[in-house]
mmCIF file as gemmi writes it, N, C-alpha and C atoms, coordinates in Angstrom:
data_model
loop_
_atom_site.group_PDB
_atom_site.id
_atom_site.type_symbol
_atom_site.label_atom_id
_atom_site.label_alt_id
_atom_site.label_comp_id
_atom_site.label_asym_id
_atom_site.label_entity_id
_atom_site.label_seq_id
_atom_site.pdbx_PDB_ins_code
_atom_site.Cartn_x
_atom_site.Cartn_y
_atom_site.Cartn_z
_atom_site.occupancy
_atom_site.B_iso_or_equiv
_atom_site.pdbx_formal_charge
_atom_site.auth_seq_id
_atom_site.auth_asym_id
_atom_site.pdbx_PDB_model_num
ATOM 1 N N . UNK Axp A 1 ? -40.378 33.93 -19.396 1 0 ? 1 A 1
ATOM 2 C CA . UNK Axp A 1 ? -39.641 32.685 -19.399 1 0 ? 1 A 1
ATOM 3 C C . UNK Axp A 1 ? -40.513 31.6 -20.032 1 0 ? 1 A 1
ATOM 4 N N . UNK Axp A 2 ? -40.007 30.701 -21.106 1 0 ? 2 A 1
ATOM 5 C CA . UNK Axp A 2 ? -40.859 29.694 -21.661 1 0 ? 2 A 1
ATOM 6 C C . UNK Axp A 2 ? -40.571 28.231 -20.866 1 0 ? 2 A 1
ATOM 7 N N . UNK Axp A 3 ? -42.125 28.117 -20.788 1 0 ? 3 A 1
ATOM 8 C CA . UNK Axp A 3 ? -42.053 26.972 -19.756 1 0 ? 3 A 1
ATOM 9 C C . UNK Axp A 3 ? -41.724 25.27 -20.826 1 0 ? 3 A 1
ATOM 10 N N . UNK Axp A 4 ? -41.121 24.707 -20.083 1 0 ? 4 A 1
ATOM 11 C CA . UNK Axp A 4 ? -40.448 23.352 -20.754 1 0 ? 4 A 1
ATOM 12 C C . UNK Axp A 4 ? -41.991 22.135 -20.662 1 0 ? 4 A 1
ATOM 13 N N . UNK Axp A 5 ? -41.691 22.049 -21.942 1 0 ? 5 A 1
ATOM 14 C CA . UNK Axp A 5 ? -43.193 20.647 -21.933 1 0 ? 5 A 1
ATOM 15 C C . UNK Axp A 5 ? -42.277 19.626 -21.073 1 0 ? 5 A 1
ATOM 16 N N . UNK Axp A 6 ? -43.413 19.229 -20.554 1 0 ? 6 A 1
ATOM 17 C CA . UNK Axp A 6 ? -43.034 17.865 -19.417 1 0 ? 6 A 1
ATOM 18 C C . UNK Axp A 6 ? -43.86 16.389 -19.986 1 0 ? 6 A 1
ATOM 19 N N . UNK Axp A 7 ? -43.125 15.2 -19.886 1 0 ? 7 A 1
ATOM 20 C CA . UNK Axp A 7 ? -43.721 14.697 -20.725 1 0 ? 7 A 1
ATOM 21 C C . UNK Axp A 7 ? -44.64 13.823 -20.35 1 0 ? 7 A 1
ATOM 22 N N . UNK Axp A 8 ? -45.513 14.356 -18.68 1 0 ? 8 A 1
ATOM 23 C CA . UNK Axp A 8 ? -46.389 13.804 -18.024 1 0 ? 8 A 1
ATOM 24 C C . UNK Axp A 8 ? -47.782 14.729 -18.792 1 0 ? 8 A 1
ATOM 25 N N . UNK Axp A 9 ? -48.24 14.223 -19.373 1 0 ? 9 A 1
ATOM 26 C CA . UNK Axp A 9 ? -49.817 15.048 -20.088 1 0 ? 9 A 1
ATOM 27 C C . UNK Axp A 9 ? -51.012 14.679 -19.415 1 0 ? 9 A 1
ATOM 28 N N . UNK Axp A 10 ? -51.759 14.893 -19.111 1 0 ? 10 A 1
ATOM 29 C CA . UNK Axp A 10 ? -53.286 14.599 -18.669 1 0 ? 10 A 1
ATOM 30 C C . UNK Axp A 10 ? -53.42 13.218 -19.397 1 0 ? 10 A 1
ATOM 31 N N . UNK Axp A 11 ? -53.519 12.157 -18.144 1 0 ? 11 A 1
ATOM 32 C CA . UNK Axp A 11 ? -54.329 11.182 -18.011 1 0 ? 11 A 1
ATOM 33 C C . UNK Axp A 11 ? -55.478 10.738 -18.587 1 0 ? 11 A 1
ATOM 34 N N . UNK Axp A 12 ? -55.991 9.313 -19.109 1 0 ? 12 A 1
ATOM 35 C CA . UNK Axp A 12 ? -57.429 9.419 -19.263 1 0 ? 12 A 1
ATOM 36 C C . UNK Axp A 12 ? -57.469 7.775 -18.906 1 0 ? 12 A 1
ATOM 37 N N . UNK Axp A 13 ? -58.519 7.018 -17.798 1 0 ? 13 A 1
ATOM 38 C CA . UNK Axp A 13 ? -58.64 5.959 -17.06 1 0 ? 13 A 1
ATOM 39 C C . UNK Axp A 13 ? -59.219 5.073 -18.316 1 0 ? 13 A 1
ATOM 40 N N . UNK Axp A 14 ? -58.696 4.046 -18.944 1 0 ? 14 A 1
ATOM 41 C CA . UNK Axp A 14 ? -59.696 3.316 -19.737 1 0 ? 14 A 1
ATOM 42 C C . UNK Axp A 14 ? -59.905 1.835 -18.858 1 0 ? 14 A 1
ATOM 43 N N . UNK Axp A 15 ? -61.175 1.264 -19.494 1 0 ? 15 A 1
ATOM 44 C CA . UNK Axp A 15 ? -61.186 -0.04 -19.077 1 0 ? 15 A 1
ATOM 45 C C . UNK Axp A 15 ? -61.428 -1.308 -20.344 1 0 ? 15 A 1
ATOM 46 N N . UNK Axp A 16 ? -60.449 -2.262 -20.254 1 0 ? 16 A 1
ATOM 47 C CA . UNK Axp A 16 ? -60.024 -3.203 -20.898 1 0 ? 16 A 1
ATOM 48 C C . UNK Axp A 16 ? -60.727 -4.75 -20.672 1 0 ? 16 A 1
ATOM 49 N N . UNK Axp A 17 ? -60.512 -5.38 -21.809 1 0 ? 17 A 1
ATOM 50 C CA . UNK Axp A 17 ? -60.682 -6.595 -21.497 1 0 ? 17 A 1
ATOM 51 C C . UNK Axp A 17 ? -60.007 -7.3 -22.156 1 0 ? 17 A 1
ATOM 52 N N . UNK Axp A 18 ? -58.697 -8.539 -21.076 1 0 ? 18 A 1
ATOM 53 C CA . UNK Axp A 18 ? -58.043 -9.278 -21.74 1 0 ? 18 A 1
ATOM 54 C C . UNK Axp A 18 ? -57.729 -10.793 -21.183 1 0 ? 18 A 1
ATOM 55 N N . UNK Axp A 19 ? -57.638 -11.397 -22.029 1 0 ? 19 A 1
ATOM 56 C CA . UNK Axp A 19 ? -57.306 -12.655 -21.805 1 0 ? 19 A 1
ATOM 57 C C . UNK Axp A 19 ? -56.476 -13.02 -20.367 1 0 ? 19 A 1
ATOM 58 N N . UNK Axp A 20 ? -57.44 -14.039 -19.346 1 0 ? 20 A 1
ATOM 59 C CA . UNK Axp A 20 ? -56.304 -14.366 -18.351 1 0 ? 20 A 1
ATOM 60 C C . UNK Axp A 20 ? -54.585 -14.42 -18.996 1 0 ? 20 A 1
ATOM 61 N N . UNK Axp A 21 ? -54.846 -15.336 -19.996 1 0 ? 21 A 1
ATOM 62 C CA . UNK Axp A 21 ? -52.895 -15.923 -20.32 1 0 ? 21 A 1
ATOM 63 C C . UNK Axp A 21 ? -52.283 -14.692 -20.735 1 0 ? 21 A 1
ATOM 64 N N . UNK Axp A 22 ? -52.963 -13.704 -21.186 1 0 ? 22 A 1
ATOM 65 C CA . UNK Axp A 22 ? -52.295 -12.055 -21.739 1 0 ? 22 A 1
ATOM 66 C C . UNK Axp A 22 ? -51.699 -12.069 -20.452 1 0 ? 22 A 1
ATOM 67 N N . UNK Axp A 23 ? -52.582 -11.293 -19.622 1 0 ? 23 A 1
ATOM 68 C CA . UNK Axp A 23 ? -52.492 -10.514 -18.701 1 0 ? 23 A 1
ATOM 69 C C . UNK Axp A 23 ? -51.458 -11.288 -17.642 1 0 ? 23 A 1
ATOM 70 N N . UNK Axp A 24 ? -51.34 -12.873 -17.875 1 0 ? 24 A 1
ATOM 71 C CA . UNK Axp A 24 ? -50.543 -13.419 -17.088 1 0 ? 24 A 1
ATOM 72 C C . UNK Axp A 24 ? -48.842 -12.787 -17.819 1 0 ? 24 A 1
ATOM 73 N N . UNK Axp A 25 ? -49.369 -13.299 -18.853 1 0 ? 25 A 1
ATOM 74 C CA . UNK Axp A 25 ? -47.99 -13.316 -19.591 1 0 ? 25 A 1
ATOM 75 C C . UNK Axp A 25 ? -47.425 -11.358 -19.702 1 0 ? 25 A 1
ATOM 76 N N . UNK Axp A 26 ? -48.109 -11.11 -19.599 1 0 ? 26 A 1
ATOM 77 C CA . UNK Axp A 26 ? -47.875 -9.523 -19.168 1 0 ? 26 A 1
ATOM 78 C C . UNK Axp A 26 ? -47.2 -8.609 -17.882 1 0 ? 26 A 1
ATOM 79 N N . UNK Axp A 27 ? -47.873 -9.419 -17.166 1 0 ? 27 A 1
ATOM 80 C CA . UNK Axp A 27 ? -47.177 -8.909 -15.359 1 0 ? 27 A 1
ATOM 81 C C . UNK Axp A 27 ? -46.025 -9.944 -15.121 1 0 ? 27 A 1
ATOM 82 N N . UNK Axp A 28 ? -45.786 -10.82 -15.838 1 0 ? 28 A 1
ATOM 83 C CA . UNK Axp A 28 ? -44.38 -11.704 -15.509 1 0 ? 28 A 1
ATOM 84 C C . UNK Axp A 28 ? -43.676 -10.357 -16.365 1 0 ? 28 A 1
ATOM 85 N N . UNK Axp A 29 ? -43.726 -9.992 -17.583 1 0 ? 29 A 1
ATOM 86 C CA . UNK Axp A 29 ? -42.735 -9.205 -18.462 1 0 ? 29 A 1
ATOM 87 C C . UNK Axp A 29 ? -42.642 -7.758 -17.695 1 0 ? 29 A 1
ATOM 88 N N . UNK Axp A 30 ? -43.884 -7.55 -16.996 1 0 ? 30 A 1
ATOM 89 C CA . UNK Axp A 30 ? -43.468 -6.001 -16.125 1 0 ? 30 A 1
ATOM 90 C C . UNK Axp A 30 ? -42.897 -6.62 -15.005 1 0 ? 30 A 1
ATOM 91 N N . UNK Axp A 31 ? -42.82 -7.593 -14.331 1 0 ? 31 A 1
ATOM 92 C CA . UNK Axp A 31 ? -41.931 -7.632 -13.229 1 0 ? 31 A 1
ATOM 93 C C . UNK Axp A 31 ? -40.61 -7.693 -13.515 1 0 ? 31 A 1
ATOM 94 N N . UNK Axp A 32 ? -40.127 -8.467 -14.959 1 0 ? 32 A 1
ATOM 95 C CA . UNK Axp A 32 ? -38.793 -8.718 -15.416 1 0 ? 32 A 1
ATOM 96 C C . UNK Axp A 32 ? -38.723 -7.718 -15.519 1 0 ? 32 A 1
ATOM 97 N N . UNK Axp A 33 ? -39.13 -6.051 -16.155 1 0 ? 33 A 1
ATOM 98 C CA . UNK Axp A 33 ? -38.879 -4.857 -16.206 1 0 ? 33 A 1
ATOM 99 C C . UNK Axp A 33 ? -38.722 -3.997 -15.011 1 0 ? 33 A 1
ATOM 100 N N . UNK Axp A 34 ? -39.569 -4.661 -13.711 1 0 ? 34 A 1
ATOM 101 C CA . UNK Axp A 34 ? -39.332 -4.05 -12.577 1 0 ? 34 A 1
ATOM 102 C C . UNK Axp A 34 ? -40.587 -2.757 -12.549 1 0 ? 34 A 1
ATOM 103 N N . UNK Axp A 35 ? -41.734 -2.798 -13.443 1 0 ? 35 A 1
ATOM 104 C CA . UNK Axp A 35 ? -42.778 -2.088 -13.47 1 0 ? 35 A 1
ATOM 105 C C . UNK Axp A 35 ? -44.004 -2.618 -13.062 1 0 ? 35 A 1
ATOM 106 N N . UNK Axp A 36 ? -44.804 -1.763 -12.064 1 0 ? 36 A 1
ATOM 107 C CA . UNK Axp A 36 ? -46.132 -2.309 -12.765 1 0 ? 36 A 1
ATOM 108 C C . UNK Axp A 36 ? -47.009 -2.648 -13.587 1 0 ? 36 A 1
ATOM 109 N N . UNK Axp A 37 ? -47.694 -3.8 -13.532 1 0 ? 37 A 1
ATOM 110 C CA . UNK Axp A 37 ? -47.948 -4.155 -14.808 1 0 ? 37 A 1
ATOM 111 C C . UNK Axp A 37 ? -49.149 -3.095 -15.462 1 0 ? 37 A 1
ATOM 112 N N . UNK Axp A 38 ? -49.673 -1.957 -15.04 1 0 ? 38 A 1
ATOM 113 C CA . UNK Axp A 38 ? -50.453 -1.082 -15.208 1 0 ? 38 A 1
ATOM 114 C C . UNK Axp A 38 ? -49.603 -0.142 -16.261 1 0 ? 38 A 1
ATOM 115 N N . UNK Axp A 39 ? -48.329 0.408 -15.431 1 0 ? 39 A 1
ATOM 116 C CA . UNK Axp A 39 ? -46.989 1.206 -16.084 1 0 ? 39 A 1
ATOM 117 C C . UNK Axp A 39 ? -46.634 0.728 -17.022 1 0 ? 39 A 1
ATOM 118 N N . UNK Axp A 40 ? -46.746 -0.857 -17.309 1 0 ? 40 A 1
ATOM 119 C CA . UNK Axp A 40 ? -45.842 -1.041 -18.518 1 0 ? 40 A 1
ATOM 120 C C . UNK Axp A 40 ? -46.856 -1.155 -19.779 1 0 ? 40 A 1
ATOM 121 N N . UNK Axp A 41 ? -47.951 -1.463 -19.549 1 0 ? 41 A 1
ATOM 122 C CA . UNK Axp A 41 ? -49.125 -1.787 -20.427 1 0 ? 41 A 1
ATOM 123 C C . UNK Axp A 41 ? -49.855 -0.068 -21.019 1 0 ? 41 A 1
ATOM 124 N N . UNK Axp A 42 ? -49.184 1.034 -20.446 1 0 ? 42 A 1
ATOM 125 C CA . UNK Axp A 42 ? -49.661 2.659 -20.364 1 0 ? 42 A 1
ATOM 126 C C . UNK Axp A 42 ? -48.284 2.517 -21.505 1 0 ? 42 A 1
ATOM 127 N N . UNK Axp A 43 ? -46.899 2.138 -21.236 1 0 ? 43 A 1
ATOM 128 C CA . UNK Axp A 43 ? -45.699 2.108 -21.835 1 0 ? 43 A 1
ATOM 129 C C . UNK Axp A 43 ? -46.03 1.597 -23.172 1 0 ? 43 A 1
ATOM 130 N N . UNK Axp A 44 ? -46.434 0.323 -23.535 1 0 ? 44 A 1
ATOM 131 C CA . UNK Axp A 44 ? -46.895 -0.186 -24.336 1 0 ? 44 A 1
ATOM 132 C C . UNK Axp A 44 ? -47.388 0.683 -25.879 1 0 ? 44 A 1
ATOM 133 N N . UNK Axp A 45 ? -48.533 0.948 -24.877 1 0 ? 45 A 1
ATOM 134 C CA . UNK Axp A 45 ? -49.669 1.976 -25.72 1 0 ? 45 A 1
ATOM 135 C C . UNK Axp A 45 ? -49.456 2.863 -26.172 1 0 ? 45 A 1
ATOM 136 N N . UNK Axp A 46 ? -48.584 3.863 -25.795 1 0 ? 46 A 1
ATOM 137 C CA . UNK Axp A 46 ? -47.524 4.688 -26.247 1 0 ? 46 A 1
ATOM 138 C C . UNK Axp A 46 ? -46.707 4.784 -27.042 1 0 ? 46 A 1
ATOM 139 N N . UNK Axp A 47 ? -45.794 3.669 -26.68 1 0 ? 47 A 1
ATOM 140 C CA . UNK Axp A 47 ? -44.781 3.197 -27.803 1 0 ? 47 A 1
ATOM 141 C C . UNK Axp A 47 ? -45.789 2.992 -29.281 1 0 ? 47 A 1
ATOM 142 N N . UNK Axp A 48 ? -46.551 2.105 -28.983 1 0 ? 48 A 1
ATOM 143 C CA . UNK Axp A 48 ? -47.376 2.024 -30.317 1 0 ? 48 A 1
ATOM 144 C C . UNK Axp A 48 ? -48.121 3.13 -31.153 1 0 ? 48 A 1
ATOM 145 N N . UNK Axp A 49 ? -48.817 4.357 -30.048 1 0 ? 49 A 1
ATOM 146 C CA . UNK Axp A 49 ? -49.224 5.432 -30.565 1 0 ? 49 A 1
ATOM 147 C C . UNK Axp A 49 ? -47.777 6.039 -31.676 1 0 ? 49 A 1
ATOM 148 N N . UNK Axp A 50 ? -47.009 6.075 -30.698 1 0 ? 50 A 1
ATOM 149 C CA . UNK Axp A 50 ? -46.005 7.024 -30.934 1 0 ? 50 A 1
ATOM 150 C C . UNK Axp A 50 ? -45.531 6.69 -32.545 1 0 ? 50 A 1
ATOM 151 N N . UNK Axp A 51 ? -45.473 5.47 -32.826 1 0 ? 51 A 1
ATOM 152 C CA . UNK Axp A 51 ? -45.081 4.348 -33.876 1 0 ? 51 A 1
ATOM 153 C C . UNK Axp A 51 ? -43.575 4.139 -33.346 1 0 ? 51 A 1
ATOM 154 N N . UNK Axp A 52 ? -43.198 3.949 -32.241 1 0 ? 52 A 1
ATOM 155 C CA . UNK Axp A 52 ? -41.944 3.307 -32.1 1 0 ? 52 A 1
ATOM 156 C C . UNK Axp A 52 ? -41.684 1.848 -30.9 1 0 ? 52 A 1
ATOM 157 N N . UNK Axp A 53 ? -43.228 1.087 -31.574 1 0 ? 53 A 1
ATOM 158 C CA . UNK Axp A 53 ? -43.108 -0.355 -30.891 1 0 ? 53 A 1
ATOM 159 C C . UNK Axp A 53 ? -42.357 -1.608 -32.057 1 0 ? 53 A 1
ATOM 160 N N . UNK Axp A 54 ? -41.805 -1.743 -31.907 1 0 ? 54 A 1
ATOM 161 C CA . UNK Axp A 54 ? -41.103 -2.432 -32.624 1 0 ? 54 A 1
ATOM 162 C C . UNK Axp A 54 ? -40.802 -4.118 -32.195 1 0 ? 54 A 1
ATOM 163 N N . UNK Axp A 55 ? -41.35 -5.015 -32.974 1 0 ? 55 A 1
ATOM 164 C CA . UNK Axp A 55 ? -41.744 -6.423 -32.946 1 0 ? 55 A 1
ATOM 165 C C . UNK Axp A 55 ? -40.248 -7.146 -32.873 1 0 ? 55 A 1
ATOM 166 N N . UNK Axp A 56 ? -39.958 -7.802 -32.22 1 0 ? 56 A 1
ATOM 167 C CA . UNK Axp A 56 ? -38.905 -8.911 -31.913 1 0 ? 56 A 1
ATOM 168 C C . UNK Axp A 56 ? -38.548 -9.773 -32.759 1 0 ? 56 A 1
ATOM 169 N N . UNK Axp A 57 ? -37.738 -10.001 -33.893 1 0 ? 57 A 1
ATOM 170 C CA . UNK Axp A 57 ? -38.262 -11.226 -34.467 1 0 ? 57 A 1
ATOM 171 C C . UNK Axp A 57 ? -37.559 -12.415 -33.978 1 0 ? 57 A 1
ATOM 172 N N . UNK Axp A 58 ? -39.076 -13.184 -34.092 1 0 ? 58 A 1
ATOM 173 C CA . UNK Axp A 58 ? -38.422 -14.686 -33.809 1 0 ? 58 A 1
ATOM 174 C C . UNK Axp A 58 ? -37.38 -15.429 -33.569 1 0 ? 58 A 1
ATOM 175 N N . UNK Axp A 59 ? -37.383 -16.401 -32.837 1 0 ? 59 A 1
ATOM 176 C CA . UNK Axp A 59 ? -36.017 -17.173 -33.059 1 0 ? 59 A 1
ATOM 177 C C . UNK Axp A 59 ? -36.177 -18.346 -33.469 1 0 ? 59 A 1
């Protein structure tokens, strides 16, 4: 039987450094998402690896 990829992969802990106003302005946008702001900033990084972060434009 072939086993189904799951799309939880091995972890790896990094450590960052960012601007108080980022990081403010960051956990207001994961709470509007209803994530932690850890979850959404892992979400982030991803999307961008992946190449499917895609920029807002302006208003």
């Amino acid at each position: 039987m072939k086993e189904t990829k799951t799309t939880h992969e091995k972890t790896k802990r990094i450590n960052i450094r960012v601007s108080e106003k980022d990081l403010q302005q960051i956990r207001a946008i994961a709470e509007e998402e209803g994530l932690p702001y850890q979850t959404y900033i892992a979400s982030l990084l991803h999307k961008h690896a992946a190449g499917r972060l895609v920029e807002k434009p302006k208003e």
